[in-house]
N, C-alpha and C positions, 0 to 999 in steps of 0.2 A: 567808841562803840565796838563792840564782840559780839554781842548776837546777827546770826547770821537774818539776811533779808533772801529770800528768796524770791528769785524773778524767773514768774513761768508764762511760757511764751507759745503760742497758739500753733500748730504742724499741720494745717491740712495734706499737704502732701512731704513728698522729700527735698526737693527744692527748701519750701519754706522751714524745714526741721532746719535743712544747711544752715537758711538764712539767719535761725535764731541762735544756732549755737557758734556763728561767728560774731554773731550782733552781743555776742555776752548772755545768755541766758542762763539760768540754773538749773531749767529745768523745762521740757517741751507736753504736752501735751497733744494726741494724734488720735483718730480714729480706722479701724478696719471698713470695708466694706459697708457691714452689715453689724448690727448691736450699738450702732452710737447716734448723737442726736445732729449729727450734721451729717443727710445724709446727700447735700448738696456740694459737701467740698470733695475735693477728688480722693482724700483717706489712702492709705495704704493694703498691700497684699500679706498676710501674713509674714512673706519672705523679706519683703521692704520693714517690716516691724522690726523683724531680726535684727536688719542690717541696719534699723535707722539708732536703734538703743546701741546695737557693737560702736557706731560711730559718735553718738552721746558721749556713751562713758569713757570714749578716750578724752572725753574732754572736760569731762568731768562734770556731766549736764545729766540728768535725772531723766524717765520717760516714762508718763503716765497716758495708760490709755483708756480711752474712754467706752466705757461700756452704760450709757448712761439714759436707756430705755427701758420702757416695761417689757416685758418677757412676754411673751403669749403661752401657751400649754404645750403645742405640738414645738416649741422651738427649741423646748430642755432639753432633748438629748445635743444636739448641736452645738448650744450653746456650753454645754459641758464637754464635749468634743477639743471648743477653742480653749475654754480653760485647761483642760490637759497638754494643749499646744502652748498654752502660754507662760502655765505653771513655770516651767525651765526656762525663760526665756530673759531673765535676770529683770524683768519689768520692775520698775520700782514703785510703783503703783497701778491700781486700776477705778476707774473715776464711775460710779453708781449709782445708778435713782430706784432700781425695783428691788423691792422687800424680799423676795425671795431668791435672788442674787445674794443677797447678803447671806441668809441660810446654806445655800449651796459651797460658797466659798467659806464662811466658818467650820462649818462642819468636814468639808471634803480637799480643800483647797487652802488650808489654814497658814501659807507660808504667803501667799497672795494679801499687798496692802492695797484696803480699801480707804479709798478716798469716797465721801458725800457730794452728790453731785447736786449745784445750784437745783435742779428739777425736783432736788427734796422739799426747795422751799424754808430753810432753817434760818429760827428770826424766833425763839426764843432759848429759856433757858432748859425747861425741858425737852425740848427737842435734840439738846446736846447729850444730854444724858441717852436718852432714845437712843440716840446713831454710834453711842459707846458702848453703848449694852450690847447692840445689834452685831457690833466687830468694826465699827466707822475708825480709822486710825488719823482722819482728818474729814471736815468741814468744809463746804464752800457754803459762805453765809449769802442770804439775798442780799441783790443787790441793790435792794428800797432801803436800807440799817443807815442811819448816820454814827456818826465816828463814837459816843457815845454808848449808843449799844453794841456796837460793834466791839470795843473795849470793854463792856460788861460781859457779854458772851464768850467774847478771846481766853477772860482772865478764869472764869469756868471752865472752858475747854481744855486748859494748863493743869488747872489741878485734876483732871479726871486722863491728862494723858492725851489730850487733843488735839488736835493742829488745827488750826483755821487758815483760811486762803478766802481773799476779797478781791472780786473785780475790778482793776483798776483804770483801766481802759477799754474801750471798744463799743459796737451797739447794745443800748441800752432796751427791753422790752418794755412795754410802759403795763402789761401784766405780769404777775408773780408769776417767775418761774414754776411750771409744773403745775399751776392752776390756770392755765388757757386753755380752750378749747374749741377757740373758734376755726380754725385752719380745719381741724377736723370735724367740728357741724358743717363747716360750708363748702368743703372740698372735698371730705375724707382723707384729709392728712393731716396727722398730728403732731402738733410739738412735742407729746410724750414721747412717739417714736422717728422722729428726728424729720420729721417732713414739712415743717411748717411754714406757709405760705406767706406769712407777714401780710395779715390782714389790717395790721395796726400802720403799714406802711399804705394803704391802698388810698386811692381820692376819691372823697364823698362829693356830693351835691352838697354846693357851700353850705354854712350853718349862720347862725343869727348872728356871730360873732365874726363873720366874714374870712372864716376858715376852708381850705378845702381837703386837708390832712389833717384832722383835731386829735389824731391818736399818735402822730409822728414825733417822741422825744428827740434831741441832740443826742448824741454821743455822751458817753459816759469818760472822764478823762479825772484823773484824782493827782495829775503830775505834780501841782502846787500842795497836795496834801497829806506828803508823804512826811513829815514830822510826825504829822497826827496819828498815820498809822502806824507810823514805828513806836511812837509813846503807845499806840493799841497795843504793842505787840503781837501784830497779825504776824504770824509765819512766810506767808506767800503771797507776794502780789503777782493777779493772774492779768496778762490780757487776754480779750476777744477775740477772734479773728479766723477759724479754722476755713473761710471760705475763703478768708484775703489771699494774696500772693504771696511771695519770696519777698517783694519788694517792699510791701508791708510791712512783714514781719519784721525784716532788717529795721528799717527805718524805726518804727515803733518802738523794738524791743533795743536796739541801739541807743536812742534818745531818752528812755530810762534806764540803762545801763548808765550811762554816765550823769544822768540825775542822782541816782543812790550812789554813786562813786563818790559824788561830789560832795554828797553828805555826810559819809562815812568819813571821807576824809578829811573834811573841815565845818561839818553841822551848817553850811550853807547848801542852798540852792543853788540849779541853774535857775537864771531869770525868763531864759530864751525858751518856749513852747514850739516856733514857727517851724519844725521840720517835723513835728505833729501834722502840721497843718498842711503839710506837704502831700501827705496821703491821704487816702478814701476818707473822708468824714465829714458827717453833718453839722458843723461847726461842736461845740463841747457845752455840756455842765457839768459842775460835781455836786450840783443840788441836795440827792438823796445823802451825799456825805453829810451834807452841810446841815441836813433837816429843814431847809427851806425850799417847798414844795410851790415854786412859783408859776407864771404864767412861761417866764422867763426858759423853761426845761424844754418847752417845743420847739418845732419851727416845720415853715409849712411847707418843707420839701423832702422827700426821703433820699434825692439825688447829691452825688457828690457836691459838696462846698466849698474843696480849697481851691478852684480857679477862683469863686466869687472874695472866698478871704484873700486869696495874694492883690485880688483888683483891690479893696478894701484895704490894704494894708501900706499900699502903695501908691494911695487913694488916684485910681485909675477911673475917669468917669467917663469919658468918651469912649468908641466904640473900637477904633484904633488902639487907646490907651489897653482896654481892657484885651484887645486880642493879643498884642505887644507879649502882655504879663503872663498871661494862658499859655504864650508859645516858651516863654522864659519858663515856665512851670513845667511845663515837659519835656522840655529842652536837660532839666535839674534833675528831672524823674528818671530820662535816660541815660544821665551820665551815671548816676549814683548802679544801676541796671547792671551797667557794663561793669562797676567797680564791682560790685556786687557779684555776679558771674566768673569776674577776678580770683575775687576773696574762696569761694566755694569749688572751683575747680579740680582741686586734689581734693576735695574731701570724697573718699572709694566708701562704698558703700555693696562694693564685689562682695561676695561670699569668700572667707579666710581658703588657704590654699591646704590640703592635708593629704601626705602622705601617710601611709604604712607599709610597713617591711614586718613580714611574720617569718623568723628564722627559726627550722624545726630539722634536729640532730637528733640523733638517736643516743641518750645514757645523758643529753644533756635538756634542762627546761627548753619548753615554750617560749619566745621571746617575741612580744609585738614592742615594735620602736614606730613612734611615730612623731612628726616632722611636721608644726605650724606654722606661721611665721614668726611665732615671737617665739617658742619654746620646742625644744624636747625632749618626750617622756619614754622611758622603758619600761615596759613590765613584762615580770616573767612567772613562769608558772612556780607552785609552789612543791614539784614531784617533775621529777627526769619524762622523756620520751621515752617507751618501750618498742620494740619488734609487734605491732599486730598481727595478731593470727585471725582477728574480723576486724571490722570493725575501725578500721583505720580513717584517720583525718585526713581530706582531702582540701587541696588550692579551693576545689569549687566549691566545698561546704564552710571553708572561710571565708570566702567571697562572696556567699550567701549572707552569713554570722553577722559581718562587718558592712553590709553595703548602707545601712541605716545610719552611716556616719556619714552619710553623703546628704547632708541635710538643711536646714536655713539657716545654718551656719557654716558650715565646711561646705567645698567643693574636694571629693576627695578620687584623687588620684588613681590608676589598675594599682591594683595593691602587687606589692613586690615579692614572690616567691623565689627570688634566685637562689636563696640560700636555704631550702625547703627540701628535703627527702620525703621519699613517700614512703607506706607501709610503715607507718609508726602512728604511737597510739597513746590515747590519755581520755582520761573522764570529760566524758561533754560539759560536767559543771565544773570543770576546773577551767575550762572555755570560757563558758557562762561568766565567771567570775572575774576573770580578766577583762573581759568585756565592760561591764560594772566599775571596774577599778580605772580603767582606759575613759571612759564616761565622763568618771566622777573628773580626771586629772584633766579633761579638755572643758570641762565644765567650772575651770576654776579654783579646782576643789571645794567643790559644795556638791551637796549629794544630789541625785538627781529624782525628782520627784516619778513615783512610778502612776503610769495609771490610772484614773477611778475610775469604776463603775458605779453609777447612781443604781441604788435598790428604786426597782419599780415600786411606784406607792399604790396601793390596797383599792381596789376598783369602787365607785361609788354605790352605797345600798341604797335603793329610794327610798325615800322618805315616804311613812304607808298612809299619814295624815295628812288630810288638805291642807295646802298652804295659808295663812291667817294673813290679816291683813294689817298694817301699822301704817302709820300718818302720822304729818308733819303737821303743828299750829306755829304761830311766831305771836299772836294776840290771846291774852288771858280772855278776850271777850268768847274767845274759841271753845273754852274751856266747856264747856254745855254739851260739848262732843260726847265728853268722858259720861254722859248719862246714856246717849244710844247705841254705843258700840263697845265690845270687849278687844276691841285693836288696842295694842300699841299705841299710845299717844306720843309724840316727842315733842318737844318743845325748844323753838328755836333761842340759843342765845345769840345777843350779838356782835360785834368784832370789838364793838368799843363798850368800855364800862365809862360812867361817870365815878367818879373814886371817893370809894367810901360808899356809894350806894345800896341799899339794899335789897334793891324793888325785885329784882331775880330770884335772888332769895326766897323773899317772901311770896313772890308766886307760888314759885317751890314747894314751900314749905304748906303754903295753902292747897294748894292741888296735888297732893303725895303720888297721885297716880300717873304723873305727865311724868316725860323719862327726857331731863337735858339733853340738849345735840346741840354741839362746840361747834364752830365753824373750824376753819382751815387755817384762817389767818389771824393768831393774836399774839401782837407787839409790846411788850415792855408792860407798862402797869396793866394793860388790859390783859395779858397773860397773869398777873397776879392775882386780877379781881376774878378771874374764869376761877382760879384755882383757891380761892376765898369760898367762894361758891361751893365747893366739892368738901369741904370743910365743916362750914355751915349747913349744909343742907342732908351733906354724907347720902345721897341720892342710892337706891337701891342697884340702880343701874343707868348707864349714861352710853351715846352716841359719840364719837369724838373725830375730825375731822383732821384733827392735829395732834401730832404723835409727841407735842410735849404736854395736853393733857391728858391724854392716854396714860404717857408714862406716869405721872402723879395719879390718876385712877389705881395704875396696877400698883404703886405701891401703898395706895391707902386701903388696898382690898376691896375696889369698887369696881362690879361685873363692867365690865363697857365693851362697845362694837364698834369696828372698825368703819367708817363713815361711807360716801361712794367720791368724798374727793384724797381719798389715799389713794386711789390708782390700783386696784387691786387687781388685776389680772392672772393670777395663776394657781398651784395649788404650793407652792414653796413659798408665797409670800404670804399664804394664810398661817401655814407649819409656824416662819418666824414670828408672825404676830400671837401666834398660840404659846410656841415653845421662850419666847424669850417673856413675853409679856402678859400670858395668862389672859390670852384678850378670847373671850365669851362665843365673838361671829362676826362677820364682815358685808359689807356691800360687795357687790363684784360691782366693776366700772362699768359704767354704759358705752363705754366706748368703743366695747367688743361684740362683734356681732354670737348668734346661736351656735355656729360652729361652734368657735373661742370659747364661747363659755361652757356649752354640754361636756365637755370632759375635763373642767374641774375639780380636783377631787376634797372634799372638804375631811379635816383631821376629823378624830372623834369627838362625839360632845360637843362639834361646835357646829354654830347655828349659820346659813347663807341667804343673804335677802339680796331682793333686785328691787330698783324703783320701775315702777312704770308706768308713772304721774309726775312730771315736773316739770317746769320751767327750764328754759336750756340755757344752763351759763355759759357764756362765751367768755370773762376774762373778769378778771378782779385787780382792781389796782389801788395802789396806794398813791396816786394820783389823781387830781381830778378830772371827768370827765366833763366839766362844765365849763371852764376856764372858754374852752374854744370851741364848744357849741351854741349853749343859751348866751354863754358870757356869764360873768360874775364879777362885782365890786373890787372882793378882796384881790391883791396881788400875790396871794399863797393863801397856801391851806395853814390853818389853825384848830388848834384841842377842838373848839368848840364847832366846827364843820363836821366832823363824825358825830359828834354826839345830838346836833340837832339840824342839818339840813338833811332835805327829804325830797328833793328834786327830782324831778323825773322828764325826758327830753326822748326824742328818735333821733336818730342819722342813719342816712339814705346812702348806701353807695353808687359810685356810678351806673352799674346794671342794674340800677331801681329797684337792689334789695334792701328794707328797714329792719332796723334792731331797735331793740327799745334799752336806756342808757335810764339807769333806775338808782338813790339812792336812799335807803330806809337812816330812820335814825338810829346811828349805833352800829353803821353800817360803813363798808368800802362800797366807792362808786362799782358800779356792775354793768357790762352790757351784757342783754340776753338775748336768743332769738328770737324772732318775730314767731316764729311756732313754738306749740307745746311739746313735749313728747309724751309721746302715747302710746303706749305698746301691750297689746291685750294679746296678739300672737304670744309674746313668755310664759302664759297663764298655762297654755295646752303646751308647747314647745318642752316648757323646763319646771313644771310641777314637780316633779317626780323630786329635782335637787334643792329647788329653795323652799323654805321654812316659811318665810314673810314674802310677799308682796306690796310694796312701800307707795303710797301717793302722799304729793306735796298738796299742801291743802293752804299755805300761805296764798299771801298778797301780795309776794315781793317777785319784782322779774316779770310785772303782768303782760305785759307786750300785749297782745293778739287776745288773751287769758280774756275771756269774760268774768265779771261776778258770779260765781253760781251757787247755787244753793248745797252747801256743802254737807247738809245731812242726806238732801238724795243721793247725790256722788258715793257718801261713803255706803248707805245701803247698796246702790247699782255695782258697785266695786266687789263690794262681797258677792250678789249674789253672781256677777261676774266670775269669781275666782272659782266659786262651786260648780263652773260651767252652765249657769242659765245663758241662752246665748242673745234674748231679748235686751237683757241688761250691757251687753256689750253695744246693741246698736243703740240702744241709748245713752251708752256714757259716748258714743263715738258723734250722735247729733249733738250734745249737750259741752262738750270741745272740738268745736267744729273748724280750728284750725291747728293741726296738729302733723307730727311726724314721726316714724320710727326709722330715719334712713339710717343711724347708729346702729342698730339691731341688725340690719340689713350689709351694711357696706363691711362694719367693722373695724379691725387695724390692718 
């Protein structure tokens, strides 16, 4: 075997970076402060980035960092602030989920490698094209893909220049990445921006199925399945872990270090797992690899497992036996601690040492010499010192010049003027340019990236027409709508197609005036048949929720808007969905409150809608929600579960909050909240910038949702938005359980 496997290994702090690049890594991953999705691990200081990538690449270990949240509007300048700081900082990548981060860095930052961050959600084939177009220089695919598509999409993302990276270990979410939202309905804190409470770890009030965790997966572990990904030719196997410790990290990223060693060097396997099993985890599946979506993926504790697996393994039953084995287990975890502590000792992560000596003679150049630890450089001027008669270079105007080399990289020295006369003189850009050239020579020799300033973007005009109304149906019986209202109709498709069907189609094609809207989530054939649809139907105009129908939209010439499960937060990630992909208008997310949103600024010509009628998703998974609530027969999910079960269940958390757990035909299981959201405040609030104002008018997510008669709704809604204000208190009796704490709280 030659091609390389890369093994990248999770950094919450410096400790654990040690731990990974003595454990054998290829490569670390880490967060700052602030801009990434963990913001519960301890992350690093700018200055610790420095010093943790100078200490990598003596070892020949890669460091990607993660920038892997939505952006809010007042956060761009800042945020372009860090990218000028990090631009130079040899980063070998930076790990992405907001659309408009993408713009910023192609355009301004173009030496910066993007990596797609899991929160993109990427699980088809246009999606890969999407995240190329965009500047994606690698992929992290979901981690729902089994090995199959996973090697379908790999073998695309190679011919287009792709890299993909799969998760190979660690905790598993049992919702899609980047389509949860329950942490932030029920907390105000989001997995989009790195705060998320693991509500899917929380204990319910038992369920039918005698469960009291029915959303708790194992661990995600693919150790035994590393053949299969190499015949993928995935690029990068990632672990999990930026919350874990040092000790973690070792162990984990250690234990497949010599898995892939072992293969490389004789196409066998280790057989032994047990020092997996030694650290933090919920005992393991590699289910989603496998494609077998069984009951078998849970288990009903989110606490650590491996004291209960060493008692198990050692088959310990008494209570003696079992303490015995627990103290031997920790007893294992602190030796390895102290080894470990061993191993990482010398690894300095100080700031490099630098001197300078500026030697200045009169009939002879300028001379700075300067002294690192590995090297040193002279440069001299390119024109002799003269006799100043003004105007002359001073120790303290060098010392001014030069003190910016004292920076997250150098620690540098008083600078040495021993050899320095005064009253002599030379052009300040012949200064300037040694400076530059001193730069470039400590920087590697690679140029050094200067500066940007982002152009302020063009203030928003308000819009001088009332805002119109548009609506969601998912039932052709809806269709009756299209006689009382000149709104926008959309028309729900669903996540699963039956193959070969044409019933979508033919709706379509019978009610020319319904405008498709793709969902978020479509997998493999049901990505085909979405896109058979766009084909056949050639639709005037579409909603898209997934940016690999999008992309086959923009290139079949077909107007489409950006959905509200893109995550759209700002006014750089509308520019990239305009400028790269000629997309029409956008939902802004609901996840932002009035602030957030009033100084978005929308490009030209393109249109901005808000919902403020809908069901509240909390989470979408490609597993099932029923296995260990109501219970279910089968022992896994089959084709035929998406396409015709329609179940619908609650579960009750302990503080005696209910979601209602919903699943349509053609549909992913869904929990939603027990409220609606309802927000008639946006109608006075933010007139002025959106175009549309959107209500869901489906049956799916009903929770709390009474029946209502949806031709009054949609009259009371209009005359709502024109400011009748009788009409507001009766759409607000007529959903009489409802909430706008989103509008309210925000990110």
């Amino acid at each position: 075997m030659s091609r390389k496997i890369e093994l990248l290994a999770p950094g919450g702090d410096i400790e654990a970076i040690k731990a990974a690049i003595v454990a054998g890594a290829n490569a670390v991953y880490c967060g700052l402060d602030f801009f990434n999705a963990r913001n519960r691990a301890s992350n690093l200081s700018i200055d610790e980035l420095y010093a943790a990538i100078r200490l990598a690449h003596e070892y020949n270990c890669e460091v990607s960092l993660t920038l892997n949240v939505v952006i809010l509007e007042h956060e761009i300048p800042t945020l372009v602030k860090l990218l000028n700081q990090i631009v130079n900082s040899k980063i070998d990548g930076i790990i992405v989920q907001d659309l408009g981060l993408f713009n910023l860095v192609k355009k301004y930052f173009p030496t910066l490698d993007i990596h797609a961050s899991t929160q993109m959600t990427t699980h088809n084939e246009g999606q890969i094209l999407f995240l190329n177009k965009i500047g994606a220089s690698r992929v992290n695919l979901s981690r729902e893909l089994n090995l199959a598509e996973i090697k379908s999409l790999t073998a695309l993302a190679h011919e287009n220049n792709v890299l993909t990276e799969v998760f190979v270990h660690g905790a598993l979410c049992i919702a899609f990445s980047g389509q949860c939202y329950s942490s932030s309905v029920s907390v105000g804190n989001s997995g989009n921006r790195g705060r998320c409470s693991q509500a899917c770890r929380d204990e319910y009030e038992i369920t039918a199925a005698g469960n009291k965790y029915p959303l708790n997966l194992k661990d995600n572990s693919a150790y035994f399945d590393l053949p299969e990904l190499v015949d993928a030719k995935v690029d990068s196997l990632k672990v999990e872990g930026r919350i874990k410790g040092a000790h973690y990290v070792y162990t984990v990223t250690d234990t497949w270090r010599k898995q892939i060693n072992r293969f490389i060097d004789s196409g066998k396997l280790v057989g032994d797992d047990s020092n997996l099993h030694k650290v933090f985890n919920r005992s393991f599946t590699n289910s989603f690899l496998k494609g077998n979506l069984s009951k078998d993926m849970f288990i009903d504790s989110p606490r650590d497992y491996s004291s209960k697996y060493a008692a198990e393994s050692k088959s310990a039953t008494s209570e003696e036996q079992i303490k015995e084995v627990s103290k031997k287990l920790y007893e294992d975890r602190n030796t390895l601690g102290i080894a470990l502590a061993d191993k990482i000792k010398d690894l300095s992560i100080a700031k490099l040492s630098l001197t300078i000596s500026i030697e200045a003679k009169r009939g002879l150049p300028l001379t700075i010499t300067t002294v690192t630890p590995k090297d040193t450089f002279i440069v001299k001027s390119s024109m002799n010192l003269t006799t100043a008669a003004k105007n002359s270079i001073t120790t303290e105007m060098l010392t001014k010049r030069f003190k910016n080399f004292n920076n997250t990289t150098y620690m540098l020295a008083p600078i040495n003027f021993s050899q320095f006369e005064n009253h002599l003189n030379i052009p300040f850009k012949e200064i300037t340019s040694m400076k530059k050239k001193l730069a470039f020579l400590l920087n590697d020799s690679v140029k050094i990236v200067a500066p940007v300033e982002i152009p302020k973007l063009p203030k928003n005009i308000k819009t001088e027409t009332t805002p119109k109304l548009s609506l969601l149906i998912s039932d052709e019986n809806d269709a009756h709508l299209l006689d009382i209202t000149n709104a926008d109709i959309y028309f729900k498709m669903p996540e699963s197609f039956k193959e070969g069907c044409t019933n979508h189609s033919d709706i379509l094609l019978r009610n020319p005036r319904l405008i498709p809207w793709f969902p978020a989530v479509l997998i493999g054939k049901d990505y085909i048949e979405a896109i058979k649809i766009l084909n056949v139907v050639k639709p005037a105009k579409i909603v898209s929720n997934n940016t690999g129908v999008a992309y086959k939209a923009y290139e079949l010439g077909i107007e489409w808007i950006a959905g509200p499960l893109l995550n759209t937060t700002n006014s750089y990630a509308l520019i990239t969905l305009k400028e790269e992909l000629n997309c029409a208008g956008a939902f802004i997310s609901n996840e932002i409150n009035r602030n957030q949103i009033k100084n978005i600024k929308r490009p030209d010509n393109f249109k901005l809608i808000y919902s403020i009628y809908h069901p509240i998703l909390l989470m979408t998974s490609r597993q099932c929600f029923f296995q260990r609530t109501v219970g279910c027969k089968k022992p896994s999910i089959d084709p035929a579960c998406m396409l015709s079960c329609q179940k619908a269940t609650t579960i009750t958390n302990v503080k005696g909050v209910s979601f209602a757990v919903d699943k349509q035909k053609g549909g992913y299981p869904s929990i939603y909240n027990h409220e609606q959201f309802l927000n008639l405040e946006a109608i006075k609030d933010l007139s002025g910038l959106f175009d549309e104002f959107f209500i869901d008018l489906t049956d799916i997510g009903a929770g709390s949702k009474e029946k209502l008669d949806k031709i009054i709704l949609i009259q009371e809604f209009e005359n709502a938005i024109i400011g009748q204000d009788k009409s507001k208190e009766v759409i607000k009796k007529m959903v009489s359980v409802s909430t706008n704490n989103q509008y309210q709280q925000g990110l």
